[in-house]
N, C-alpha and C positions, 0 to 999 in steps of 0.2 A: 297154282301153276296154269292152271285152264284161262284165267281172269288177267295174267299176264300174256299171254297167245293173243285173244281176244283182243286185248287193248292194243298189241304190235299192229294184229292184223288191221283194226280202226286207223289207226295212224296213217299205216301206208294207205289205206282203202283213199285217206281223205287226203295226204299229200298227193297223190294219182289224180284223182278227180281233179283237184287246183291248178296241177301241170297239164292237165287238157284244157280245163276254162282258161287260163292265161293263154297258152299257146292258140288257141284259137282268134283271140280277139287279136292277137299279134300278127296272124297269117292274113287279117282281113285285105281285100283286095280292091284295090279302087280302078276306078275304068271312068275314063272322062269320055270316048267315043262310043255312042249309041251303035254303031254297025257293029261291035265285039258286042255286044246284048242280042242278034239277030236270036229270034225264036224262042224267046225266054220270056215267059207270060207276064203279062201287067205286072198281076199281083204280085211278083216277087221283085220286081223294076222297084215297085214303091215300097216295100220294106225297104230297098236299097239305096233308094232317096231317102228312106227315116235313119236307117244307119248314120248315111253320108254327114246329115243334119245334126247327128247327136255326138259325131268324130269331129266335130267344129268345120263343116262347109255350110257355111248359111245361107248362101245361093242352090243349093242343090233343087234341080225339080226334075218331075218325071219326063221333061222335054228333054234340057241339054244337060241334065247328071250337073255335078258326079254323081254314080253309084257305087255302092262300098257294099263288096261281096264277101260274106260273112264266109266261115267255114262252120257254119252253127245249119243241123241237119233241114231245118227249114227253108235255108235258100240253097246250099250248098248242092242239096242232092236235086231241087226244080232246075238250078242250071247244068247241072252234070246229065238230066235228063231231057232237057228242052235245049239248050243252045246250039245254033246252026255250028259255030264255030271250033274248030279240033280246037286252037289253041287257048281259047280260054276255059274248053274242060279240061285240059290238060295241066292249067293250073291248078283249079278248084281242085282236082283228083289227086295230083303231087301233095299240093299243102295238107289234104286232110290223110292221107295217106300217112305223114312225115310229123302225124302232132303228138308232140311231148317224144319223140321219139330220136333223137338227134346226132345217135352214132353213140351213146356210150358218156356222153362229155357235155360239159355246161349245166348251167344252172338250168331246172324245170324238165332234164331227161328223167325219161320213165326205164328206159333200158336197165339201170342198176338195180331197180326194183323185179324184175323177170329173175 
């Protein structure tokens, strides 16, 4: 009985986990105007030129973008903490606020699982 529990509770652990990694890389966010990056350190501009490059823009550079803003805690929470701009933390915060999470409905909600 215990070895059955166990295995439900793996299953969802690992469906869960899958609906956060997908829904993440879905939420990514592109910004082609460098003044919506005001105050956001280098280092995290050029993760988002390697995003950008590995999402198929092969022109991306750290001059004129694109940058493709992850919801992955590595850039997500440097721009939610560094960018001059309300409205693009207000993105990044909506998106990752809202992952795997989708009101109840569609494929990759976590709500059924609560």
């Amino acid at each position: 009985e215990l070895q059955k529990v166990r295995g439900a509770v793996f299953n969802i652990s690992l469906i869960w986990d899958q609906n956060i990694d997908r829904d993440m890389e879905s939420r990514a966010y592109l910004i082609r105007d460098k003044t919506e990056l005001e105050g956001v350190p280098e280092w995290i501009l050029k993760d988002a030129v390697e995003l950008a490059l590995q999402a198929g823009y092969p022109k991306a550079n750290l001059e004129t973008g694109p940058w493709l803003i992850s919801m992955h805690d590595s850039i997500s929470e440097g721009v939610l903490k560094h960018a001059k701009g309300r409205g693009l933390r207000e993105v990044v915060h909506e998106n990752r606020a809202r992952i795997a999470f989708l009101g109840g409905s569609g494929k990759g909600d976590n709500t059924p699982m609560l």
